[in-house]
C-alpha positions, -999 to +999 in steps of 0.1 A: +000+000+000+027+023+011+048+015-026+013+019-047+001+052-028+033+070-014+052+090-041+088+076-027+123+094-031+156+085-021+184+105-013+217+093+001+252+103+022+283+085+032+291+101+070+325+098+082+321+079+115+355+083+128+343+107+153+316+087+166+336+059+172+360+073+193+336+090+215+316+059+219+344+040+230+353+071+259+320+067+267+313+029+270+348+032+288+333+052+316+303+038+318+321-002+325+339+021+354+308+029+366+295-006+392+260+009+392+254+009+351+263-027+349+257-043+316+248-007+296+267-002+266+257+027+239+255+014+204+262+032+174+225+027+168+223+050+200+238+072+180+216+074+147+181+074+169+201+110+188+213+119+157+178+116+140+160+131+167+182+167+169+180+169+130+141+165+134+139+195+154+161+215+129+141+205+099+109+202+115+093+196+074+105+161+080+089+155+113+060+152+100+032+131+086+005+130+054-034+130+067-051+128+032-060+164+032-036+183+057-003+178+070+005+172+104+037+190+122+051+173+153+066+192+181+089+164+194+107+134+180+094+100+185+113+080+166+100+044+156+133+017+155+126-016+132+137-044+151+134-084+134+121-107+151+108-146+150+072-130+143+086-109+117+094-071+118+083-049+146+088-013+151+079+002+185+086+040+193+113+054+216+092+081+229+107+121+230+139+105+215+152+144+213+148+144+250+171+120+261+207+114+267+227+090+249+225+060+278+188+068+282+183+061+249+201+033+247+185+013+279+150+030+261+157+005+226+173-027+243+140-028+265+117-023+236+139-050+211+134-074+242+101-071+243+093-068+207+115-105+208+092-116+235+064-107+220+050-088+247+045-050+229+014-032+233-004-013+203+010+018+224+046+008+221+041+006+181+015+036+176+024+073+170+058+074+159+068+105+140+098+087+122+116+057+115+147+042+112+159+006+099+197-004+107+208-033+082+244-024+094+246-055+117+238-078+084+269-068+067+245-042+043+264-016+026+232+007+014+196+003+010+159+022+007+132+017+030+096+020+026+078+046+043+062+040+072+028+055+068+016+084+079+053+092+089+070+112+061+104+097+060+124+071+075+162+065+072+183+031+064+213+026+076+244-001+064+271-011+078+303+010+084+329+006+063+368+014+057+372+033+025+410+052+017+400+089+012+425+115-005+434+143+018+456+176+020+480+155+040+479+126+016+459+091+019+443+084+045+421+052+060+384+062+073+354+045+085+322+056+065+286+047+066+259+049+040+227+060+050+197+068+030+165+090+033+133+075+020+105+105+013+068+111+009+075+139-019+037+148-006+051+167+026+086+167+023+103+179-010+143+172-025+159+204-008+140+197+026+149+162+026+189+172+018+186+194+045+180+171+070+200+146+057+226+174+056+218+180+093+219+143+104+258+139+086+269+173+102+257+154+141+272+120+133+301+139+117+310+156+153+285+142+180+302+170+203+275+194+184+245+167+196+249+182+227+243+218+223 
């Protein structure tokens, strides 16, 4: 329904993950020091749903979703997260995602991927997300598009990172990259909006210092 009615459009960036990497590993470093956040870890999921979520507010266009006749603006980011599981694909919401900090976000999906696993998700966990995202990274996928998640207006896939030899000023040099493409309803969200956020969401990845501004 969502290929015969949406009008799709795909638009996609390599990010330079370098940066994230490194500040993950600080960051799962202190938190293994820390005996009362036993077992947390941040992903580099963690990351993208953050990432997402700030680039949401600053192109609030893409936050948004198609009601036949009107379009609907949301004032925060609940962002929906695909996870797979034995009863197929599930997606349930991590609620005012551009709210929370990086380990709040992270204990927020590992509860909700258990539970979609379980199979113990309400309708509420899976109903009135604002915008999606579907990680393939894990599989060893380099790139792909995803279908819209009706009403939402976008939702972003993610591959795997990779290590690609860029040419710099300095020379050669060896960097980790990840491809990530933007699926859009061209209804609500048009070329130049959706490389703006796109735009926005490579610039946080880019230097997570900035997510926290």
């Amino acid at each position: 329904e969502s290929k015969q009615q949406v009008p799709h459009f795909y638009l996609t960036v390599d990010i330079r993950m370098d940066k994230c990497m490194d500040i993950r590993q600080t960051l799962n470093k202190q938190i293994a020091d820390d005996k009362s956040a036993a077992g947390a870890k941040i992903s580099v999921n963690d990351f993208i749903v953050k990432a997402s979520a700030k680039s949401l507010l600053a192109v609030p266009d893409v936050n948004a979703s198609w009601l036949g006749d009107k379009i609907r603006k949301y004032k925060k980011a609940d962002i929906s997260v695909a996870v797979q599981t034995e009863r197929g694909l599930m997606v349930p919401i991590v609620r005012s995602a551009c709210c929370l900090g990086l380990k709040s976000i992270s204990s927020e999906v590992k509860a909700l991927a258990g539970r979609a696993r379980e199979g113990s998700l309400t309708p509420q966990d899976m109903t009135g997300g604002t915008f999606t995202i579907s990680n393939l990274g894990m599989f060893g996928v380099k790139s792909f598009a995803a279908i819209v998640n009706p009403p939402q207006a976008a939702i972003l896939a993610v591959g795997g990172a990779r290590k690609e030899v860029v040419k710099t000023d300095a020379g050669y040099e060896e960097v980790l990259v990840m491809s990530a493409t933007l699926s859009c309803d061209h209804r609500v969200v048009d070329g130049a909006v959706g490389a703006q956020w796109l735009a926005a969401f490579k610039g946080y990845l880019e230097d997570p210092m900035t997510m926290l501004l």
